[in-house]
C-alpha positions in Angstrom: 118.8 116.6 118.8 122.2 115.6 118.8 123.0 115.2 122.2 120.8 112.1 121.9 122.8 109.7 120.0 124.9 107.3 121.5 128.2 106.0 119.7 126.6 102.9 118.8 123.5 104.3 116.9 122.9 103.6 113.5 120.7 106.9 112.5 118.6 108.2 109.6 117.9 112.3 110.2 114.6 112.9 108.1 114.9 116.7 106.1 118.7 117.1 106.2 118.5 120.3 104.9 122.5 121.6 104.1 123.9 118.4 106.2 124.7 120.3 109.3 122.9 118.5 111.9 123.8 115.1 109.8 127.8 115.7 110.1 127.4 116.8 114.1 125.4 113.2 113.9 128.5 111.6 112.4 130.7 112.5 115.2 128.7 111.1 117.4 127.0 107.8 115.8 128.7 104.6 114.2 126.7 105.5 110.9 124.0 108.3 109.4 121.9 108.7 106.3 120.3 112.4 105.9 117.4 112.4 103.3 115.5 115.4 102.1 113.0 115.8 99.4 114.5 119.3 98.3 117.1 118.4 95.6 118.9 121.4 95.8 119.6 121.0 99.5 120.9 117.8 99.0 123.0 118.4 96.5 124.3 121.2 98.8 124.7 118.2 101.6 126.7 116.1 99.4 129.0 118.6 98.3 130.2 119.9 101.8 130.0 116.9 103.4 131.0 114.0 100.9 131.6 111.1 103.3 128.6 111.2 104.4 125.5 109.4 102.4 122.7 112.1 101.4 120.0 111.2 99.5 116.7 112.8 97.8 113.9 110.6 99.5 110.8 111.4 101.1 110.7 110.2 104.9 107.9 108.2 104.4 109.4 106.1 101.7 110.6 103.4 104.2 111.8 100.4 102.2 114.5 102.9 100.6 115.3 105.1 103.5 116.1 101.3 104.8 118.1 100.6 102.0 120.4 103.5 103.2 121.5 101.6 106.2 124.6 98.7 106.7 122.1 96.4 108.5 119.0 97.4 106.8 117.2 99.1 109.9 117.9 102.0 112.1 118.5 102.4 116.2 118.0 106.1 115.7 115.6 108.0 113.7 115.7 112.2 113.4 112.6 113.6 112.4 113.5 117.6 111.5 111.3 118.4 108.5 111.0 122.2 108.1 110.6 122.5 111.9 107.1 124.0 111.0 105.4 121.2 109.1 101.9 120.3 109.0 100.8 118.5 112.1 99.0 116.0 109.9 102.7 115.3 107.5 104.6 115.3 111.2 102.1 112.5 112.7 101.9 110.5 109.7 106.0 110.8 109.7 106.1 108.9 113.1 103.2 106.7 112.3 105.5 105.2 109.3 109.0 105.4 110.8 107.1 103.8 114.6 105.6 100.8 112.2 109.1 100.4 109.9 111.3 100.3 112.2 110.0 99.4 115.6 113.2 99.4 117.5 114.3 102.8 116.6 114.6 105.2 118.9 112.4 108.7 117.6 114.0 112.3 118.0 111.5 114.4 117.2 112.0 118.2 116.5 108.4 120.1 115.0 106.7 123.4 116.3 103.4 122.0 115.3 103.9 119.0 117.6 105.1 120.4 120.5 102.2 123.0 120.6 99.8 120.4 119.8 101.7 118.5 122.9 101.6 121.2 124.9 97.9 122.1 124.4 97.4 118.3 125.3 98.9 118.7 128.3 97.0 121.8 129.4 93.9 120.5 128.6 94.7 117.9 131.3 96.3 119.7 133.7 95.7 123.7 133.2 98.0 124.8 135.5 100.7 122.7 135.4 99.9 122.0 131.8 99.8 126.4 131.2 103.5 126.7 133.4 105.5 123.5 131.3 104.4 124.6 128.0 105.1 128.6 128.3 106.7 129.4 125.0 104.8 127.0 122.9 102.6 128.7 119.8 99.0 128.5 121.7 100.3 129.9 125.1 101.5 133.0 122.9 98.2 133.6 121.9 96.8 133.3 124.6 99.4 135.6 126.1 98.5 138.1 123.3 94.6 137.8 123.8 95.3 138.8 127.4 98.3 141.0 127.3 97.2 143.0 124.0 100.1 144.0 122.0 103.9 142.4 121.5 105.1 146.0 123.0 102.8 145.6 126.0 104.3 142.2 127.1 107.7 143.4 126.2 107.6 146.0 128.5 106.0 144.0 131.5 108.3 143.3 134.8 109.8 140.2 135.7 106.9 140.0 138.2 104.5 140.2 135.9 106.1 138.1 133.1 106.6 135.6 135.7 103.0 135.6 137.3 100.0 132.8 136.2 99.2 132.4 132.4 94.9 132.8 132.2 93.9 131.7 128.8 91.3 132.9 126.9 88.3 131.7 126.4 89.0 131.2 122.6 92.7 130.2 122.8 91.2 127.6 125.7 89.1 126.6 123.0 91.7 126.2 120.4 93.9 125.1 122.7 91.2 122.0 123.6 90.5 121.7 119.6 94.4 120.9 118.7 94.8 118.7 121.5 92.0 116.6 120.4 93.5 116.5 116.7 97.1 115.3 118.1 95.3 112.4 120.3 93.3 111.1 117.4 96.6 111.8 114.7 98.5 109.5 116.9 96.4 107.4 118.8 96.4 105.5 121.7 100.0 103.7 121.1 102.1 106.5 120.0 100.5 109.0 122.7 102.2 108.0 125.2 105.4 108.2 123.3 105.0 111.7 122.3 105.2 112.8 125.9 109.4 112.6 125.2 109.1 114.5 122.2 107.7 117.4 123.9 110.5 117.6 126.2 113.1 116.4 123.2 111.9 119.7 121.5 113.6 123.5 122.6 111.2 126.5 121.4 113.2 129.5 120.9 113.5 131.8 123.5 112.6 135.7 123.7 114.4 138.2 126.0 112.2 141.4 127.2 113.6 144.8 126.3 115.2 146.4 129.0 117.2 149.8 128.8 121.1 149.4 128.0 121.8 149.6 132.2 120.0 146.9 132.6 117.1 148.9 134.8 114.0 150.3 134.5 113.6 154.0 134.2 111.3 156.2 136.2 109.4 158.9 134.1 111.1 161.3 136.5 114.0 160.5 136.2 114.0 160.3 132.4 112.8 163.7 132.3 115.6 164.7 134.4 118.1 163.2 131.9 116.4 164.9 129.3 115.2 168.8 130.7 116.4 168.9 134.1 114.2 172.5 134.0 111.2 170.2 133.3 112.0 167.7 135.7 112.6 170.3 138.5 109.1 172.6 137.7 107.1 169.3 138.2 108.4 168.8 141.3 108.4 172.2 142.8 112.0 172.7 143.2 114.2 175.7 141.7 117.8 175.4 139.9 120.2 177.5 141.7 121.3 180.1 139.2 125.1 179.0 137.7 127.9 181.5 139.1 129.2 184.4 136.8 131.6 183.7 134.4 134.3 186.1 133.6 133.2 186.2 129.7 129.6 186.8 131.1 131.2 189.6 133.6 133.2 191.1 130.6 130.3 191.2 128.3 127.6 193.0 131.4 130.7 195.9 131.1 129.2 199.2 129.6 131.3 200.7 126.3 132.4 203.9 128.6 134.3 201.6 131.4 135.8 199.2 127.8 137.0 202.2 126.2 138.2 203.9 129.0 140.0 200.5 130.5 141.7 200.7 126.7 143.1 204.1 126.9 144.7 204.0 130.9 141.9 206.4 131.8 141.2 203.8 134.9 
């Protein structure tokens, strides 16, 4: 998000939260306002960051989210609210700052929009639609409908993890009924728009469990690790006996040759 704002902008970052994103905005922008409708947060905001301006607004309260700014508008709007809100709240958020503030550039960060976006997409281009938007929320599920369980795709290959997504029928279906909900939220003229907040938007990424070196271990060779007995009886090998010890060699000696040894008899 930040990476986004030039030094001239003039931004407004929708759901603050603590400040952090708003003071990494600072650095970078001639002004920021961060509002939140969470008054604990806030007050949190204000407290660690007190030249900043943090107030306890509701986004879609545009004539005093306005009032915030020098000049009365913004260049630069953030829109982070929860990260998980409703796709109807997230939609409507755009909608109002879009028709406030027309000259603003929108950085949009939502989970709900970006797999709503990336369900649009794949409705209108499966394949390349299914390979941009792996890691969104309705490729998961269709991952897990296919795959079965979260241990199951953890433990596939890279070949296999990096092989064609096939949807389900019913995450197809679902996939089809959210993109339809996102094109008729946002309409005709803020479609096309959204297309940047798909790529604007980072889901979190998930590493596969591999063992500590970093390889793959054959059952075999596990076993061997483990019972090397085992591992050699299923393979139809022996294990050379181990050589003689002397404290094995002293303890096959009969009583009669110790207690003769002790007394010189030898």
């Amino acid at each position: 998000m930040v990476h986004n704002v030039e030094r001239s902008d003039v931004c407004l970052e929708i759901g603050c939260h603590e400040g952090l994103t708003t003071n990494m905005i600072s650095n970078r922008a001639s002004f920021v306002a961060g509002v939140d409708t969470a008054p604990e947060v806030v007050r949190i905001a204000a407290a660690r960051h007190p030249h900043l301006a943090f107030r306890q607004l509701d986004g879609l309260d545009v004539g005093a989210t306005a009032a915030l700014s020098p000049s009365g508008t913004f260049t630069r709007i953030c829109i982070d609210i929860s990260g998980k809100a409703p796709l109807e709240l997230i939609c409507q958020m755009v909608a109002a700052q879009r028709s406030a503030f027309p000259a603003a550039s929108l950085i949009v960060k939502n989970e709900q929009l970006f797999d709503a976006l990336s369900a649009l997409q794949q409705t209108q281009s499966p394949q390349s639609g299914a390979a941009a938007a792996a890691g969104g929320g309705v490729l998961d599920s269709c991952r897990s409908s296919n795959s079965g369980s979260s241990d199951d795709t953890a433990a596939q290959t890279e070949a296999e993890a990096a092989g064609p997504l096939t949807p389900s029928p019913s995450a197809t279906a679902a996939a089809a009924a959210l993109a339809g909900r996102v094109a008729e939220l946002m309409g005709p003229e803020l479609l096309p728009e959204c297309e940047l907040f798909r790529h604007q938007y980072r889901p979190p990424r998930t590493r596969q469990l591999r063992p500590r070196d970093g390889r793959p271990a054959a059952p075999a060779a596990a076993a061997a690790d483990e019972e090397p007995s085992v591992a050699a009886a299923a393979s139809g090998d022996t294990l050379p006996e181990p050589p003689p010890t002397a404290g094995a060699a002293t303890a096959a000696t009969s009583p009669a040759v110790e207690h003769a040894a002790c007394t010189g008899a030898l």
